[in-house]
C-alpha positions in Angstrom: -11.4 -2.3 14.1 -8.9 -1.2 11.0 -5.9 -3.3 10.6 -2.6 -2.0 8.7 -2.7 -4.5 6.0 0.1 -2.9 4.2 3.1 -0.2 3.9 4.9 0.9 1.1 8.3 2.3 0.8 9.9 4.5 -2.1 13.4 3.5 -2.8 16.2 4.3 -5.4 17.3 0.6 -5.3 14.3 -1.8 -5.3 16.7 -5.2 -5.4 18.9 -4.3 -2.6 15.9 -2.9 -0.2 14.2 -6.0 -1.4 17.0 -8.2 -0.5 17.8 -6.3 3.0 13.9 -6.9 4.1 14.6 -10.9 2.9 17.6 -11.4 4.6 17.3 -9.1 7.7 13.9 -10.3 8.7 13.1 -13.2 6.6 10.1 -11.7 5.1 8.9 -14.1 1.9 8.3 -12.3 -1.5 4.5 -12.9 -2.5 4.6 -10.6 -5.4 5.9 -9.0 -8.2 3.8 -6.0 -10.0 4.5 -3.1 -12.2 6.0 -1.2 -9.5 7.3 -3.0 -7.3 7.9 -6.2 -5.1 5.3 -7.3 -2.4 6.7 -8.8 1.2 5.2 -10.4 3.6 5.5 -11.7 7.5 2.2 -13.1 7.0 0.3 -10.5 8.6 1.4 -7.3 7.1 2.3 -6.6 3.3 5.2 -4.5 2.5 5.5 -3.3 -1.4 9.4 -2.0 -2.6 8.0 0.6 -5.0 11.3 2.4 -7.4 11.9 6.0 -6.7 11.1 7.8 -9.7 11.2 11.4 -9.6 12.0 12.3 -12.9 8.4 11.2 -13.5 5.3 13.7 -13.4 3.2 12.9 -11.0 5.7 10.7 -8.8 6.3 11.0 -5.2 9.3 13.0 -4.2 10.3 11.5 -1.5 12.2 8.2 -0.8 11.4 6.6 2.7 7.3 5.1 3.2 5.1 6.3 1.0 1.9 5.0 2.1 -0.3 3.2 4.6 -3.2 0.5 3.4 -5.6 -0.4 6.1 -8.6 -3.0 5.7 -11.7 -1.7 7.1 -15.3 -3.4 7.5 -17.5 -0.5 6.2 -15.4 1.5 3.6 -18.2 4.0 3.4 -18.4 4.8 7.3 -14.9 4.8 7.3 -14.6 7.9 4.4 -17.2 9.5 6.2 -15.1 9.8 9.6 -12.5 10.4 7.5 -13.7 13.3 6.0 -15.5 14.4 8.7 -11.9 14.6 10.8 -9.9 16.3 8.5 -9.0 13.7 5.3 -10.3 13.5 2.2 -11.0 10.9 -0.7 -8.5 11.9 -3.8 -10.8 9.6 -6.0 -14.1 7.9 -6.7 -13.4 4.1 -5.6 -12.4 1.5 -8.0 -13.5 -2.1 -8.2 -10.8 -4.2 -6.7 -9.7 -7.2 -9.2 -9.4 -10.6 -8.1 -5.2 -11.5 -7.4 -2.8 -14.1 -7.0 0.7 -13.4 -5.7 2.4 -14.0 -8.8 0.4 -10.8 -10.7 -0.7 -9.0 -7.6 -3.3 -5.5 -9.3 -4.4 -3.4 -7.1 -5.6 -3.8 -3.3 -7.3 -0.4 -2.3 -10.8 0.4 -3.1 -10.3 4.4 -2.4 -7.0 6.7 -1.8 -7.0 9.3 0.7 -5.0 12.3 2.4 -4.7 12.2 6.6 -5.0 15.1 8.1 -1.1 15.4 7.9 -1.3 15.0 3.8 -0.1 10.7 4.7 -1.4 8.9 1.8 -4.2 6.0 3.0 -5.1 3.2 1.1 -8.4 1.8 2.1 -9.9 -1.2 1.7 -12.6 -3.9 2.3 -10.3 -6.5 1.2 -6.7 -7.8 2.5 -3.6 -7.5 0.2 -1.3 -11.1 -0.6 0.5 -12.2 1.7 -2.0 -10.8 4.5 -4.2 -12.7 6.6 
């Protein structure tokens, strides 16, 4: 079975969501990258991402962005999820080895639901995961 190994949320005000998540729910910070901070409860991986719609290309919406789920057979999994309505939006990409102070990137492939919901997948977790 899948498991949701992370979810990412667009926000205006990275610091202050970042510091809600912390305090709220006392979720560690296991990451920093380019854009964004990476959370954690252990099991699940929560990235801040910066809101940015002034930039071409950029979401346009602030609220979750995305879903990452870790899957044992990446290609059987595209296959179902073409053959129920998603689709791959690119070739997949080599994952690079991590560590939680200079997290890269965790998905193998990016894909469209059948509701347009942008899916990470991937054969790997993402920090903080376990």
């Amino acid at each position: 079975m899948a498991k949701i190994r992370h979810i990412a949320i667009r926000t205006a005000d990275p610091e202050k969501t970042t510091a809600f998540y912390k305090e709220v729910f006392g979720l560690q910070q296991v990451g920093l990258g380019r854009n964004g901070v990476y959370l954690s409860d252990g099991n699940i991986n929560l990235a801040i991402l910066k809101y940015r719609p002034e930039k071409e290309g950029e979401p346009t919406k602030i609220g979750i962005d995305h879903l990452g789920f870790q899957v044992e057979d990446i290609d059987a999994t595209l296959a179902k999820l073409n053959q129920l309505g998603g689709k791959s939006l690119m070739d997949r990409i080599d994952v690079t080895p991590t560590d939680a102070a200079n997290p890269q990137s965790y998905y193998e492939i990016k894909c469209l639901g059948p509701d347009n919901q942008v899916i990470d997948i991937s054969g790997s977790g993402w920090v903080g995961t376990d």
